[in-house]
Structures are given as C-alpha cells and as structure tokens.
PLY file of the C-alpha trace (Angstrom):
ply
format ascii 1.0
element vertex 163
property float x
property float y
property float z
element edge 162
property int vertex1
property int vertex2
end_header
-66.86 -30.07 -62.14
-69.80 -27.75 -61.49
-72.39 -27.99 -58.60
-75.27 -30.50 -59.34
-78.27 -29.49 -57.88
-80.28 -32.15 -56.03
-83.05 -32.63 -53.65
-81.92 -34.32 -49.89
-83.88 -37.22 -51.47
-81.49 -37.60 -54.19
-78.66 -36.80 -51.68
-79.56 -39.76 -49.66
-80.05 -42.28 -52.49
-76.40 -41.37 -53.53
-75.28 -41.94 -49.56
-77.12 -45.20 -49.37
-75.93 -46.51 -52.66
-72.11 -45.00 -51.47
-72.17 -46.98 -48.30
-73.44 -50.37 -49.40
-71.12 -50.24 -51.70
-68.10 -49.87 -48.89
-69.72 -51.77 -46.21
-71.16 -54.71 -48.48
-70.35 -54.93 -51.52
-66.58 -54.36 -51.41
-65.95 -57.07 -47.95
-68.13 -59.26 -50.15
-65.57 -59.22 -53.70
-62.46 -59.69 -51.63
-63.92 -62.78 -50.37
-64.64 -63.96 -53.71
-61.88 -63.12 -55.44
-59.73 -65.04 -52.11
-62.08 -68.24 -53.37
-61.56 -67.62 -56.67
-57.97 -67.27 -56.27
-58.17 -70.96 -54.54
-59.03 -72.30 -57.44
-55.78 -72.32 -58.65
-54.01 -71.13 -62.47
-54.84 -67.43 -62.55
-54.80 -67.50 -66.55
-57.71 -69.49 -66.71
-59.92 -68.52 -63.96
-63.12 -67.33 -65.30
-64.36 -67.02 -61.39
-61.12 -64.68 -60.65
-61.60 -62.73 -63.39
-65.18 -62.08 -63.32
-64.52 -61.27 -59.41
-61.55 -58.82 -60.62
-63.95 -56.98 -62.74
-66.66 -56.64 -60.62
-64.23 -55.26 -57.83
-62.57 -52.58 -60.54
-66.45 -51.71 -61.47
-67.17 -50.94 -57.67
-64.04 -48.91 -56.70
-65.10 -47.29 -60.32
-68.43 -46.55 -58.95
-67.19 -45.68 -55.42
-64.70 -42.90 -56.32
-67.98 -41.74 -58.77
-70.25 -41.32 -55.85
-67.55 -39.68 -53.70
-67.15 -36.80 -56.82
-71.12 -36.51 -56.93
-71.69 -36.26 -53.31
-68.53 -33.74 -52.75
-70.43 -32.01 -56.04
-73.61 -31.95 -55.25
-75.48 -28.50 -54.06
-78.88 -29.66 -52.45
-81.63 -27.87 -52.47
-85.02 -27.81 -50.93
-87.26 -26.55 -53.55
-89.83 -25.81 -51.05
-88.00 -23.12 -50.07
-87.48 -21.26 -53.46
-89.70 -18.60 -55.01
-91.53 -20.12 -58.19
-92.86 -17.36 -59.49
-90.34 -18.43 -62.33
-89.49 -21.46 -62.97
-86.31 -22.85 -61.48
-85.26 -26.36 -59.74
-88.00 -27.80 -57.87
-91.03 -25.83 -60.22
-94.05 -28.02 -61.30
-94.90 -26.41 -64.50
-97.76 -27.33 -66.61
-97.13 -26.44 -70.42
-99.55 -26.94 -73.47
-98.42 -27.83 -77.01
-100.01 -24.96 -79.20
-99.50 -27.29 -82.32
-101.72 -29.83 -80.73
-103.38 -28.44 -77.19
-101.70 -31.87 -76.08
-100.70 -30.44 -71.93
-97.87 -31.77 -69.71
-96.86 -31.26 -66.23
-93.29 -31.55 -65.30
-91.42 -31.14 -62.96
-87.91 -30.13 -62.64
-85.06 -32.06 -60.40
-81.61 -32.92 -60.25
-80.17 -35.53 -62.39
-80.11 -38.56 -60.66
-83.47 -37.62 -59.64
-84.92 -37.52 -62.90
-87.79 -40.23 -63.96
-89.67 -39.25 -67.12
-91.98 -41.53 -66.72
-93.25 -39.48 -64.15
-93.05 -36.16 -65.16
-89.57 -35.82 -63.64
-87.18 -34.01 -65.67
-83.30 -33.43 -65.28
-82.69 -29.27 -64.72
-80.34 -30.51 -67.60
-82.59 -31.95 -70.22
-83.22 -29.68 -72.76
-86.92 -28.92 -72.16
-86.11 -28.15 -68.73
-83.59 -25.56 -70.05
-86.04 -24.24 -72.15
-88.48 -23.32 -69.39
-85.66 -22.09 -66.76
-86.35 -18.67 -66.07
-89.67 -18.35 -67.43
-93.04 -17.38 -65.96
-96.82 -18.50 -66.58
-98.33 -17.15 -70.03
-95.11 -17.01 -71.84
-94.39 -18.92 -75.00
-91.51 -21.19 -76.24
-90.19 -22.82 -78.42
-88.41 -26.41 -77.21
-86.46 -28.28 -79.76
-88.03 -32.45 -79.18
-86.57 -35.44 -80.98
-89.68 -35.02 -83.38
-88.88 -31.21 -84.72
-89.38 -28.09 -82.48
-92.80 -27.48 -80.89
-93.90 -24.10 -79.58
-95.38 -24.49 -75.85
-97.32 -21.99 -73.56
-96.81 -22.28 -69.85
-100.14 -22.71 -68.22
-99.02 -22.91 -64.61
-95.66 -22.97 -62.60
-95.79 -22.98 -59.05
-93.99 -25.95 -56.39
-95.55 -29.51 -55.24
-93.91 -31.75 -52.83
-91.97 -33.52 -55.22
-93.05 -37.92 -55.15
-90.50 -39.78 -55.94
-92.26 -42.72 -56.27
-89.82 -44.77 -53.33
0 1
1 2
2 3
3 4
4 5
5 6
6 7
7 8
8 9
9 10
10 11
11 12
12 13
13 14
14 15
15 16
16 17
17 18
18 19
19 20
20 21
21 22
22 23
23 24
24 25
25 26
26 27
27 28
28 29
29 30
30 31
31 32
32 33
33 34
34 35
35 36
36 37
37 38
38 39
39 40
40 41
41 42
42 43
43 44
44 45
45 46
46 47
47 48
48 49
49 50
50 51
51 52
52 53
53 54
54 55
55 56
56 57
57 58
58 59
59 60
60 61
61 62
62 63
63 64
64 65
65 66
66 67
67 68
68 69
69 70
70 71
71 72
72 73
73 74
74 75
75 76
76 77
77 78
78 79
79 80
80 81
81 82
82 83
83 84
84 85
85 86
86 87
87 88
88 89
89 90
90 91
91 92
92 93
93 94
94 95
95 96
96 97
97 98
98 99
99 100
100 101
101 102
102 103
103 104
104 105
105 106
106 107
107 108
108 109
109 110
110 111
111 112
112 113
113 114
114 115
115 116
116 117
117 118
118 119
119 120
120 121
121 122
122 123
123 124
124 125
125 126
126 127
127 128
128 129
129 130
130 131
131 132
132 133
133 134
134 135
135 136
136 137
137 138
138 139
139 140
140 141
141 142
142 143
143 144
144 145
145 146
146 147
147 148
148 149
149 150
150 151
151 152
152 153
153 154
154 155
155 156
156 157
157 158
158 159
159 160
160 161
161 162
C-alpha cells in the first residue's frame, strides 16, 4: 500500500478511534458475548451472535487502523511551498461556464468533508488542480459533464476541521 498523506489532525483521529477501540470497545464485546454465551443453545442465540459480529467488525476495523496508521505520511501543510498547489493548498477556482467560484481545500482522505470545502488529495478535482499555479486553466471531469475552471488563488490557511 502507498503512503497516505494526512494532517497530525487526521493522525490523531485515527489514534483515538484505534485505542477506544482496544481499550473499550473490545473488554466491552467479550463481556457480552460471556453473557450472551449464558444464555444457553448457541444455535439460537440472537444475543451471541449479534455480539460475535460486532467483535469480528472491531478486530476488522482494528487491524484497518493499524495498516492506515503504519501507512500514513503526515504532513504539516504549513510547512510546504504553495506556490503550486499540493496537499494542504486552499485554492479558489471559478467555473468559466458559469463564473460560479469555489474554495477548496486539499487534505488527506479521512480528512476530507465536502461539505466544507475539504477535498480528498484523491478526489478527482483535487487531482486535477495538483501541480498547478494561479491563472491557469482546467478542465475537471464532474458527475454533470466536464467544466473548464480558472484558478483564482492558491496559497495555505490553517486548515478547520470543524472538531
């Protein structure tokens, strides 16, 4: 598996989700699947089965974590030039087919949150502005037809979250 970039923010969030999982959620199943397993015929134990699943969906989870954390490459974006755009950029783009503008910026993929302007460095508008600098114009391939964009600005902000 490659490197995933991600901000320390994004980092912790994957630690903190990791260890809650070990320390609390995974003590917590065993117990339930012990009561469970009180309850008698095994075939026919909705409680023990339920409990069996949710304890194969959090060792699932747990070895996932592990791969992304021993994967992950993170990056402070403060750190990086933006005179192109690259992880961490805030770049403001304008639709030429409609002068409709959008800021986005770019961050790892757990990071991501459209909803505010925070797009995966693997989405494919993202990889359309990689690399690029302010004035130059693209053409990004959207779930409505492709729409040709000129990049108004592209510099770094202190990336919110929203926590």
């Amino acid at each position: 598996m490659n490197k995933e970039p991600m901000t320390n923010y994004g980092y912790e969030l994957l630690c903190e989700e990791l260890k809650n999982l070990k320390e609390v959620e995974r003590p917590n199943i065993v117990k339930e699947i012990d009561i469970a397993r009180s309850y008698g015929d095994l075939k026919e134990n909705a409680e023990y089965h339920a409990a069996k699943d949710k304890q194969l969906f959090i060792e699932a989870r747990i070895a996932e974590l592990g791969e992304m954390l021993a994967n992950a490459q993170v990056i402070d974006p403060s750190t990086l030039n933006h005179t192109k755009v690259s992880f961490g950029s805030t770049v403001k783009i304008i639709n030429l087919d409609n002068d409709q503008e959008m800021v986005y910026t770019i961050v790892g993929g757990i990071e991501s949150n459209p909803s505010r302007g925070l797009i995966s460095f693997g989405s494919p508008i993202a990889k359309s502005l990689l690399g690029k600098e302010e004035g130059e114009e693209i053409t990004i391939a959207l779930p409505s037809g492709e729409s040709d964009f000129e990049i108004l600005e592209v510099g770094y902000q202190p990336i919110d979250f929203g926590k």
